[in-house]
C-alpha positions as CSV (number, residue, x, y, z in Angstrom):
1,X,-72.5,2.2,6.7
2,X,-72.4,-0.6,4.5
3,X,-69.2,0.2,2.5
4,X,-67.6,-2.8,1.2
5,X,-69.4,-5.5,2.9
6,X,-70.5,-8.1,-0.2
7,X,-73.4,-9.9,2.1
8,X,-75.4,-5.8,2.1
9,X,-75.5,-5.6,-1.5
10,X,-77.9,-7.3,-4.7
11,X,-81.1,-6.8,-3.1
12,X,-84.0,-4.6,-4.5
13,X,-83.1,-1.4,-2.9
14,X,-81.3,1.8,-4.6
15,X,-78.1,2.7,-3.4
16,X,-76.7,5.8,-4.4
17,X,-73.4,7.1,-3.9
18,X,-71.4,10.0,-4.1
19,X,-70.3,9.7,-7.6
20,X,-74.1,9.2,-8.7
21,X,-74.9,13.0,-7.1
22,X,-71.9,14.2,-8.8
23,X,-72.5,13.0,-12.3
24,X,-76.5,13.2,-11.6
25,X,-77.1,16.8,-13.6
26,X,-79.3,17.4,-10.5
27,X,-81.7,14.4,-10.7
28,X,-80.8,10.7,-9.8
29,X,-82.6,8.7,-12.5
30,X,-80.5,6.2,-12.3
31,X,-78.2,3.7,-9.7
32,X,-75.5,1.1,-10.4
33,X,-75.6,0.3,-6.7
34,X,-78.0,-2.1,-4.7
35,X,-79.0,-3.1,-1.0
36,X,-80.7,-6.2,0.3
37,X,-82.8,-7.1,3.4
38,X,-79.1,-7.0,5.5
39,X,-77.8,-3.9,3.9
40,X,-81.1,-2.2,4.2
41,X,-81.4,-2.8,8.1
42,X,-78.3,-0.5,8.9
43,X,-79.4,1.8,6.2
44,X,-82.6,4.3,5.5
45,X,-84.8,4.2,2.8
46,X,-85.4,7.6,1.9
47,X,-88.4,9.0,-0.2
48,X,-88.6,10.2,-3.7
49,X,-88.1,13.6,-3.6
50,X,-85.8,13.4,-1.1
51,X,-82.6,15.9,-1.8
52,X,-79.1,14.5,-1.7
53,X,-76.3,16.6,-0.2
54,X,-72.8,15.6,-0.6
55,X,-70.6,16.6,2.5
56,X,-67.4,14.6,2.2
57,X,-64.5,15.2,-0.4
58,X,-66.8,16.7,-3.2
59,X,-68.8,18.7,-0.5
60,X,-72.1,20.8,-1.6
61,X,-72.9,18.5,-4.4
62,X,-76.6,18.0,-4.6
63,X,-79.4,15.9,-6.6
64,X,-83.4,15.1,-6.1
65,X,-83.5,11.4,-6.0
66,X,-86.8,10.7,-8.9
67,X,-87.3,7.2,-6.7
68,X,-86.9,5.5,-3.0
69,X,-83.2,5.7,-2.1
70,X,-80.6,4.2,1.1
71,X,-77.3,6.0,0.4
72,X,-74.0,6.2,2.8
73,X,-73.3,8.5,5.6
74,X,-71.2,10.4,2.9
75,X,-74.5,12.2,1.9
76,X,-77.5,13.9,3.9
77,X,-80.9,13.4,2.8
78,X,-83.5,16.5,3.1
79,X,-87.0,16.0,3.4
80,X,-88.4,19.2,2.0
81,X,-91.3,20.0,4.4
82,X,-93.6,23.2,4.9
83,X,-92.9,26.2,2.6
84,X,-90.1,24.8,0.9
85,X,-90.3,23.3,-2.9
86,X,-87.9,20.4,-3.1
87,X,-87.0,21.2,-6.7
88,X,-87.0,25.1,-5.1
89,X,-84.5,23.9,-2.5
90,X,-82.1,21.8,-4.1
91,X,-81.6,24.5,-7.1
92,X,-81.0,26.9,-4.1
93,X,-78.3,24.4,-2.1
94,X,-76.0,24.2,-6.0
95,X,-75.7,27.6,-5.3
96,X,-74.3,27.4,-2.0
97,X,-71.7,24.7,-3.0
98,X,-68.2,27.4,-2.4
99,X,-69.6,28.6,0.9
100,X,-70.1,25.4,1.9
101,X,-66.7,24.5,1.2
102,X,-65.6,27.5,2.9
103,X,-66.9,26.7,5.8
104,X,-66.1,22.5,5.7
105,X,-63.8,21.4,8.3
106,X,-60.8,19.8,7.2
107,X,-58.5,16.2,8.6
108,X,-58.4,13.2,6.1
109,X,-60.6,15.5,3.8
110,X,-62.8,18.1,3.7
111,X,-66.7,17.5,5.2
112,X,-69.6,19.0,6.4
113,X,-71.8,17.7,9.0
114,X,-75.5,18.2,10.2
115,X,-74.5,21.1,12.7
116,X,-72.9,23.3,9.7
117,X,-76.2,22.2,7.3
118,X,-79.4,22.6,9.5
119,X,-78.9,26.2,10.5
120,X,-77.8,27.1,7.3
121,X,-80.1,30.2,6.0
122,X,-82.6,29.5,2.8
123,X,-83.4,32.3,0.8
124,X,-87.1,31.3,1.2
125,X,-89.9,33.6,-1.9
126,X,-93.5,32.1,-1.5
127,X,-94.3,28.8,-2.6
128,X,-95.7,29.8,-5.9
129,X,-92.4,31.7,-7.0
130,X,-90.3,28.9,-5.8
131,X,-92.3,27.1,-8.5
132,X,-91.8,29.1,-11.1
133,X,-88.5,29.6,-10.2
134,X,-87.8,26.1,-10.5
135,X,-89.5,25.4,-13.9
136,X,-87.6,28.4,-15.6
137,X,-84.5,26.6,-14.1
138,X,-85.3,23.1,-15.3
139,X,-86.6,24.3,-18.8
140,X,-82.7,26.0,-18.8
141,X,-81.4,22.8,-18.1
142,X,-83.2,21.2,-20.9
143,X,-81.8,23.3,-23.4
144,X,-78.6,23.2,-21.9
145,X,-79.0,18.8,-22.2
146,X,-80.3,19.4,-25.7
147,X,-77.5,21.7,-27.0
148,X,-74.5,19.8,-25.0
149,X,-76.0,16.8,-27.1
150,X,-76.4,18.5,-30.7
151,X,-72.2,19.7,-29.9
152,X,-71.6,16.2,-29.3
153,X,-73.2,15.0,-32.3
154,X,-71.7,17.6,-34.3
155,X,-68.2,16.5,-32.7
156,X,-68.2,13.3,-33.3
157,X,-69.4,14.4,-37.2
158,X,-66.3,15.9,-37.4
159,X,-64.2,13.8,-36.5
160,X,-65.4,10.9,-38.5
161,X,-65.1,13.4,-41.7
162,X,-61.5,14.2,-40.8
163,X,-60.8,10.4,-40.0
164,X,-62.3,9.6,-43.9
165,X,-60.5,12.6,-45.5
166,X,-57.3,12.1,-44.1
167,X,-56.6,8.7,-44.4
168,X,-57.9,8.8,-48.0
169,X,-61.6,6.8,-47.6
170,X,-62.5,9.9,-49.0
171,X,-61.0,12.0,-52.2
172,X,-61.4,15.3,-52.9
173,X,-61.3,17.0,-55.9
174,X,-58.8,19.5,-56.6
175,X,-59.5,22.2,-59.1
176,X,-56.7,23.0,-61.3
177,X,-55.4,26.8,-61.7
């Protein structure tokens, strides 16, 4: 659990937290966080494709990680196996983030633990819906990315216009009656 000790971090190994699943969009693409040698020795490397559950504080939280990943005992890794899709299964887990936290015991904070996840039930279609399943979901959450994007765009337009009309960086004509 290699919190806050400075000697298990700046090595070559990923390290994602909690806060990367919850701002991930689904995918972990990216990591401020590192391990070395030390810090990966009381940790796991976990494989790409590997999904990322959050079960303390912001429980039910999930993300694929897109590359190798260690991470703290706040998350579960799940190894997608069998006749399971991993971008299948972690699409179906975000929906099953409020029963999770109905279900999450509760003393400092909420959490889950392994005993409430691995019996949990998977609504489980054959392999080759699961897959289109997923790519409808992802090509969603493209256009979702691409729209959230142009609104930001068009935000920040705005506001730059009302900024140079207001303060006077910009004149207007006024028609007389």
């Amino acid at each position: 659990r290699p919190r806050t000790e400075p000697r298990f971090y700046g090595g070559p190994y990923p390290f994602v937290q909690t806060g990367d699943v919850v701002a991930s969009n689904g995918r972990i693409r990216s990591y401020i966080q590192t391990l070395n040698d030390v810090g990966l020795s009381i940790s796991r490397l976990f494989p790409k494709g590997t999904i990322l559950i959050t079960i303390a504080a912001n429980i039910g939280e999930t993300a694929l990680a897109e590359f190798d990943v260690a991470f703290p005992d706040s998350l579960v890794g799940i190894i997608p196996r069998g006749k399971v899709g991993a971008r299948y299964l972690e699409y179906f887990l975000r929906t099953q983030k409020e029963a999770l936290i109905k279900v999450a015991t509760e003393s400092a904070q909420k959490n889950i633990n392994l005993q409430i996840l691995r019996p949990w039930p998977v609504a489980l279609p054959p392999m080759d819906e699961q897959v289109v399943i997923a790519d409808m979901l992802d090509s969603i959450g493209a256009l979702e990315t691409t729209e959230a994007e142009r609104l930001e765009s068009q935000r920040q337009t705005k506001s730059s216009l009302m900024q140079a009309l207001l303060t006077g960086e910009i004149r207007v004509k006024v028609a007389e009656e």
